[in-house]
N, C-alpha and C positions, 0 to 999 in steps of 0.2 A: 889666322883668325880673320884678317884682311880679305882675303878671298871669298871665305861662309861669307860674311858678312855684305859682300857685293853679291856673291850667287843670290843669297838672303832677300835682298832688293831688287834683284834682276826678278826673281819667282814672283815675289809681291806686285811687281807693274804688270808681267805679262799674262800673267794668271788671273789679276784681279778681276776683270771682266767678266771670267768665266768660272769663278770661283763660287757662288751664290745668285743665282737668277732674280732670284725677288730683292727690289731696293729696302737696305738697311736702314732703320732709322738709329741714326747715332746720339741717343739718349738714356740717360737713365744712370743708376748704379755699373760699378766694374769693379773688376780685380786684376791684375797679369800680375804675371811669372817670367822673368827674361835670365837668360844668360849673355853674358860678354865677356869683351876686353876692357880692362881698368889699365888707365895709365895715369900717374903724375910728373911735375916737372916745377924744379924750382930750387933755388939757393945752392943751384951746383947741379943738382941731384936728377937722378930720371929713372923711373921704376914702371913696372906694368908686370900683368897678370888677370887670371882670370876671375870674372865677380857675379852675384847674382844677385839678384833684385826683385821685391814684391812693392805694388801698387794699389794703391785702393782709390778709386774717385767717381767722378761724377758730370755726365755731361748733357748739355742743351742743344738742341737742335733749334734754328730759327731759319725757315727755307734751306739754304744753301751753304746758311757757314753754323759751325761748331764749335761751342765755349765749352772748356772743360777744367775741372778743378781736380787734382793728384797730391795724393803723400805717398812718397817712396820709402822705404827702408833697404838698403845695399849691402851686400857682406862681400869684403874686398881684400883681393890676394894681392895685389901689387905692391910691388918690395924695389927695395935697392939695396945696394951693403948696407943703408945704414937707417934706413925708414922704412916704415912698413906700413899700411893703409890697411884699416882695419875695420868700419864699418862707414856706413854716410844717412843720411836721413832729412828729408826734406819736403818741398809742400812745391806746387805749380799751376800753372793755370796755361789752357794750351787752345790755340783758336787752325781750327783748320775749316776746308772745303772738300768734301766729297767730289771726288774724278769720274766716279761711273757709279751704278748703282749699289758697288759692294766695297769699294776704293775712297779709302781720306786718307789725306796728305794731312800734316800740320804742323807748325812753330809753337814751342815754348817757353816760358820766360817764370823762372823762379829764383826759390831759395833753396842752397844746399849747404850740408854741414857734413865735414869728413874727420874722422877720428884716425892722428895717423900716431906710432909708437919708434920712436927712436933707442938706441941702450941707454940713454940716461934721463929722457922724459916722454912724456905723451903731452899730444895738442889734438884739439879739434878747429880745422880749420873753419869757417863762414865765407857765404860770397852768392854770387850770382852764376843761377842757372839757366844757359842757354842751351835751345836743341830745335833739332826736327826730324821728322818722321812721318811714317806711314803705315794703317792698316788695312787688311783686307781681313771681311766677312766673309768666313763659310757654311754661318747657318746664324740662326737669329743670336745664338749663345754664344758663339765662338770668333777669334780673330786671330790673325798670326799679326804681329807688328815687331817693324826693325828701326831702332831710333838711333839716334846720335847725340849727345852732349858732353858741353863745354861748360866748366867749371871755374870762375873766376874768382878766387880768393884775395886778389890784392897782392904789392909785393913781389909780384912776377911769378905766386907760385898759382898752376893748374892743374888743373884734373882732364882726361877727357875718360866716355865711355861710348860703344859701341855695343847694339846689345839688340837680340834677337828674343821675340820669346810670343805667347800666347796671352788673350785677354779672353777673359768668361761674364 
């Protein structure tokens, strides 16, 4: 999964230039669709697997940089003997800069909440969600983007994800 995921970002830089000639204006409503790698870690434990994810948000354009506000919802395979990570749902706000006329880069900073399922109880964890990432434009409707995020529950326990997928 490690490797998609660098080819993933290797395609997105080299391509981006030449991926969409007319400059994007990166505003308005969205949706994506991603796949990835789901992994946790914490109280012993460490599980991973693969997850999928829908997004819905909404972003500003002012010159040069870009505000944007997201709710995720995740359905997640990552297991260990003895936990099991079973969905996540969360809300973010993400500020990037356009690289060329069809290329944003960007950092994000939220909330996440993970539902995970052990043999004798279920928990949802809360915490802070860190990421970044980048899209490329291939036409006014469409984007490919591969992000990255970091899950901080508190307690030493994590989450990360890796995750490749399309915005409309």
């Amino acid at each position: 999964i490690g490797s998609v995921l660098k080819l993933a970002t290797a395609m997105l830089v080299c391509c981006g230039s030449a991926a969409y000639a007319q400059e994007v204006k990166w505003e308005g409503p969205h949706a994506s669709l991603h796949v990835g790698y789901d992994s946790f870690s914490g109280a012993g434990e460490w599980g991973g697997g693969i997850m999928g994810s829908a997004a819905f948000g909404y972003d500003f354009q002012a010159g040069q940089v870009v505000l944007g506000v997201e709710a995720n919802f995740d359905l997640n395979s990552a297991s260990s003997g003895f936990t099991a990570a079973q969905y996540g749902y969360g809300a973010s706000a993400r500020l990037g800069v356009p690289v060329s006329s069809n290329t944003l880069i960007y950092g994000r900073l939220g909330y996440q909440a993970t539902a995970y399922n052990t043999p004798s109880f279920s928990d949802t964890e809360e915490g802070v969600r860190v990421g970044f990432g980048g899209e490329v434009a291939f036409s006014p409707n469409f984007a490919l983007r591969t992000e990255f995020n970091l899950y901080d529950y508190g307690d030493g326990i994590h989450n990360t994800q890796a995750k490749f997928g399309g915005v409309f």
